[in-house]
N, C-alpha and C positions, 0 to 999 in steps of 0.2 A: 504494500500500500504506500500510497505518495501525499505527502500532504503539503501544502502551502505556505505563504508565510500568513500568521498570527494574529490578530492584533483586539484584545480585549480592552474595550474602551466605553467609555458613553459619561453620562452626567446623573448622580442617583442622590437622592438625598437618603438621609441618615439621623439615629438616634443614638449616642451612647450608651453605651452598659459597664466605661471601665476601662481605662487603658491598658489593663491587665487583662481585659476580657476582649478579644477579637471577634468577630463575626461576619459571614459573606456580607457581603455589600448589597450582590443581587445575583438572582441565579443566572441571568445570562453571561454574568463574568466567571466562568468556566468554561474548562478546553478539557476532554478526554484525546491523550494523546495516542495515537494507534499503533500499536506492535508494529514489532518494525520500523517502526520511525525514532527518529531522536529529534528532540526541541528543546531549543537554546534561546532563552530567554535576552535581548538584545537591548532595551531601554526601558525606565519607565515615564512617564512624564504627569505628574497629578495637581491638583488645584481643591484649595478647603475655604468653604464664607462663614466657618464658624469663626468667632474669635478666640478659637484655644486650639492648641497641639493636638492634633491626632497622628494615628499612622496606618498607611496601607500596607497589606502582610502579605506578601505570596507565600502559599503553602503549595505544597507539594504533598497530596494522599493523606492529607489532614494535618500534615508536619509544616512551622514554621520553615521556609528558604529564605525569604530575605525581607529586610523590613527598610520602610520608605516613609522618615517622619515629615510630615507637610506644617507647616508653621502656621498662625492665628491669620485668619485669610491672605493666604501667600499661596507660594504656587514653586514648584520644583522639576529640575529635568538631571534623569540620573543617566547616562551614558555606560551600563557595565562592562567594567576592563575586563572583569573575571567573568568568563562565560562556562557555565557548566550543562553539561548534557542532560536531559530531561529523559528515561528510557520509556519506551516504548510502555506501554499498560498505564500510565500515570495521569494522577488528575490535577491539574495547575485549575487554582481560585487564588480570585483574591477577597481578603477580609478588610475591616477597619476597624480597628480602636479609637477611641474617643473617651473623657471624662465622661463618668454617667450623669446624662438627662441633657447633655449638649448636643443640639442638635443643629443642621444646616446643610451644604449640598456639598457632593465631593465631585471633583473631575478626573477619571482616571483615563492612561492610553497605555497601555501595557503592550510593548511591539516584541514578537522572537519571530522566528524561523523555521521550517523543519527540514528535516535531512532524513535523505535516505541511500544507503551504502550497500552496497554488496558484489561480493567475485566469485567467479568459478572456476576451482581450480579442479584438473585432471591431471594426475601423473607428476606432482608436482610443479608444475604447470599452471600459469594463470590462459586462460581462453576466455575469460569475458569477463564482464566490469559494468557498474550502474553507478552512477555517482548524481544523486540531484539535491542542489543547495550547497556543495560543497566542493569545487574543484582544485583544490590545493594536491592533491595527489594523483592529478591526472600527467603532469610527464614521466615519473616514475613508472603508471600502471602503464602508460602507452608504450614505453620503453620496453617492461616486463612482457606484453604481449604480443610485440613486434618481434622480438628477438628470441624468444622464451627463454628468460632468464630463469634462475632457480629461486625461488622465495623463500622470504626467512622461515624460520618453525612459527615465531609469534605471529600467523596470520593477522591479526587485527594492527598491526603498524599499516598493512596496506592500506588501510581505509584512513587510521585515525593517528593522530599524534602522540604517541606514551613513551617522549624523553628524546626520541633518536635527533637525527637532522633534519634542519627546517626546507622550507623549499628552495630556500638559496641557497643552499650548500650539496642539495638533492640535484640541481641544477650543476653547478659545478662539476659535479661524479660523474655527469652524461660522458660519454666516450665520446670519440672526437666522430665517429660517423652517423651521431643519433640525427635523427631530424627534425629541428624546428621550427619550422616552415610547412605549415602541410601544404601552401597555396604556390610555392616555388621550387619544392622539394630539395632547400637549404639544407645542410649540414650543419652541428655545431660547430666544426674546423673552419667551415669556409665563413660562416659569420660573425665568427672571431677573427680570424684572419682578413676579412673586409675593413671592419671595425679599427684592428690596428695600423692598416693603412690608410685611415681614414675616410675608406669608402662609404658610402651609405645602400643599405640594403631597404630597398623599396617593399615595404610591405604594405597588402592594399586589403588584409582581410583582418579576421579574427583571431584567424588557424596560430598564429602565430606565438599571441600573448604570453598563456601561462610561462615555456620556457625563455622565450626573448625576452622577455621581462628580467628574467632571473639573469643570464648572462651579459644582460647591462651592467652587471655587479659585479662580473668576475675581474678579479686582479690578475691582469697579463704578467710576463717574466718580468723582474725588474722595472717595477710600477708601485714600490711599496707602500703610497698612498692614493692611487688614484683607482680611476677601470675602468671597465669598457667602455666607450661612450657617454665619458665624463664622470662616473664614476656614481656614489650616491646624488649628487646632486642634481644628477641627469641632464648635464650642462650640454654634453654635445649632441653630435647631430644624430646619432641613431636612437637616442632619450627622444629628442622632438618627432622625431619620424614614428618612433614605437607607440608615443601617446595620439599622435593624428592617426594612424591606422587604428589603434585601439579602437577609437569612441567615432570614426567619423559616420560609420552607416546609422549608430546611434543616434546622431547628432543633425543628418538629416531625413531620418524614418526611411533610409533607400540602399538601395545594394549596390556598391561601387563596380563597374565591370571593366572589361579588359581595356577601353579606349579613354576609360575613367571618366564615361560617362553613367548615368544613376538607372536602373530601374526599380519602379515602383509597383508596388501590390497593396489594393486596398482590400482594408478585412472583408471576406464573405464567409460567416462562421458557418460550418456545416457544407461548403459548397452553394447556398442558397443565395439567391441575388434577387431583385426585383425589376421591372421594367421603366423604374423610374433611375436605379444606380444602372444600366447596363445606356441608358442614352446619357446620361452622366457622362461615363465613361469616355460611351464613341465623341461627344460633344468636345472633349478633354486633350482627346486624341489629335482629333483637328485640329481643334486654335494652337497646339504646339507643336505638329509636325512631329507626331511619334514614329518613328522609324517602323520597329515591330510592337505587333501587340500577339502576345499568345498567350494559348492556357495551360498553365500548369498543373503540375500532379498531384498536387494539391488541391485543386475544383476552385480555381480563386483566374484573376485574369492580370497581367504582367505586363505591365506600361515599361518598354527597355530602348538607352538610347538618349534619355534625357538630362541635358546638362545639370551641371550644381546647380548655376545661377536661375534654371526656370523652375527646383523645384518647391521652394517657398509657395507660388504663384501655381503651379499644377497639383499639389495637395488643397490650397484654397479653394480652386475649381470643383477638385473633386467633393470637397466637404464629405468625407468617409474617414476611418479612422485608421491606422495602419495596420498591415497583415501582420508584422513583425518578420519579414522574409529577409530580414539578416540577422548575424551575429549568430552566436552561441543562446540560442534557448528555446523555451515550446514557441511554435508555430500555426500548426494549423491542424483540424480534424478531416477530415475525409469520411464523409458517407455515402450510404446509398441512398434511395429513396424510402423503404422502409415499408412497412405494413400498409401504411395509408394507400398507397399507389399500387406499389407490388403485388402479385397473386403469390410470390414466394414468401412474402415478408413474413416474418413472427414477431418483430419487435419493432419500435418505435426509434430503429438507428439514427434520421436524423435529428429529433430530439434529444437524442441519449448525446450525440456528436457535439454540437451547439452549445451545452449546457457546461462539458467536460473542457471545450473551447472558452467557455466564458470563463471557468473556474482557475484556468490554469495561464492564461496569457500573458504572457510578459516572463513569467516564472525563469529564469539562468538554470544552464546546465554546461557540462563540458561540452558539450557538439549539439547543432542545431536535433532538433527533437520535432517529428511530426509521427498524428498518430491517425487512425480509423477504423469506424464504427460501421460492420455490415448488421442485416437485421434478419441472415438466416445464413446457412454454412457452405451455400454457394460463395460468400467470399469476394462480394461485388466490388468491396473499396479496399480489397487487399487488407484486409487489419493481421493476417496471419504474416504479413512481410513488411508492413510498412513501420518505417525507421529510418 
């Protein structure tokens, strides 16, 4: 099971029973965490219009975890440096304390995360990997499963961090022929070896980040304080080039392609469109001279071809919201038509597609993620392959 990120919040009033005496706030500020998952609680942010001390409590299975004192109408935001894992079967509430018979309104926003991990190993042998919410040990596993390296006895370093080395020193270890580049098929030798000549390596995707990142920090031979690419300050040019490929399809909702011009995908969750987004569309097409328009395998339609500069002004046109058809994370559903239509159908797959779409969009992952929902075992929108 997959769960998303978190966020227990809202505005409730309140009666005291006792600073010593905590109690839910209100039943909707609980989370049943689900097996298999781990949640890591990540800020809290709360707000009190009594004029006296209270405190919000997370417990954890009825047990105090951390306590959050809010001042006589004041207001507080706690950032936590120390994040602990929440496992699987676990119930996260929040309580309040308050002097007894004081009463007034509380604000709370309680924000985490959830993560979900797991590999398959055969033969000592890793052959596959799941990793959502948490990509810090994907160039190691990609390394492990490219090469078939042998893995430690302590299986769980692969997923989780208990003491060994961080990701930039994980990075470092890479052999000189690992690849970090999956969109140029770079070596770590050759992008070091660029780097120290001062070359810059044009990266134009994602693929790249987790370990390019890391070896902007390696310390070349006789460099005893600086490294690659300006070193931590990220002062030189493969630091600026690594951060604009980073974030740029981010930055403008579009997928940068080979002539470094943009193609765009507006959301059609499920495949479903309307006759008023599809003249949208064609309308869109026109006024800016779209080169190609095609459809993708994903049930959605791909505006490719369009400069940087027009597409502030051909997302306005469009007024739709973005597919998310770049970067590292969920994408899109794919369904069939489903009961309604179908004489095969049994189930309601474009409902079931749309909903799973809604729930999960935007969500990070180490490699772009699209999924699909048939509504009988014919297998109409591939969900037994699609990935």
């Amino acid at each position: 099971m997959i769960t998303k990120n978190l966020f227990l919040q809202g505005i409730f009033p309140f009666v005291g029973t006792g600073l010593d005496k905590p109690v839910p706030v209100h039943r909707e500020l609980s989370h049943y965490v689900p097996d298999g998952v781990l949640n890591q609680t990540l800020y809290f942010r709360g707000g009190n219009s009594s004029g006296e001390l209270i405190t919000v409590v997370l417990m954890r299975n009825g047990v105090p975890m951390r306590y959050f004192p809010i001042g006589a109408k004041s207001e507080v935001h706690v950032p936590l440096r120390v994040v602990e894992d929440i496992d699987g079967g676990s119930v996260v509430e929040l309580y309040l304390a308050a002097p007894d018979g004081v009463g007034g309104s509380v604000v709370v926003d309680l924000g985490s995360r959830g993560m979900f991990k797991s590999i398959v190993v055969r033969d000592n042998k890793m052959v596959g990997a799941t990793l959502l919410g948490d990509s810090l040990k994907v160039a190691y596993l990609t390394q492990a499963y490219d090469r078939g390296l042998p893995l430690p006895d302590e299986r769980i370093a692969l997923m989780f961090d208990v003491g060994g080395p961080g990701e930039a020193v994980g990075v470092a270890e890479l052999d000189d022929g690992a690849q970090v580049c999956n969109c140029n098929g770079v070596s770590k030798k050759a992008l070091v070896d660029a780097v120290k000549g001062r070359l810059r390596h044009s990266v134009r995707r994602h693929g790249c980040h987790p370990r390019g990142q890391g070896l902007r920090f390696l310390q070349t031979p006789g460099e005893a304080g600086g490294g690659v690419g300006g070193g931590r300050r990220g002062g030189g040019g493969f630091g600026r080039q690594l951060r604009d490929a980073r974030f740029i399809n981010d930055r403008v909702h579009a997928n940068i392609q080979r002539d470094g011009t943009f193609s765009v995908v507006p959301q059609m969750k499920g495949g479903v469109t309307s006759a008023q987004q599809l003249r949208r569309i064609a309308d869109v097409a026109e006024k800016h001279n779209v080169p190609l328009i095609k459809l993708t395998g994903g049930q959605r339609i791909d505006l490719l071809g369009i400069p940087k500069e027009d597409l502030p002004q051909v997302w306005a046109d469009l007024n739709m919201p973005s597919g998310y058809a770049y970067g590292k994370g969920f994408r899109t559903v794919k369904t069939c038509v489903g009961k309604d239509f179908c004489r095969y159908g049994t189930g309601d797959s474009t409902k079931l597609g749309i909903e799973i779409e809604s729930r999960f969009q935007g969500i990070e992952s180490p490699a772009k993620l699209k999924l699909a929902v048939s509504g009988c075992p014919r297998n109409c929108a591939d969900p037994w392959s699609r990935m």
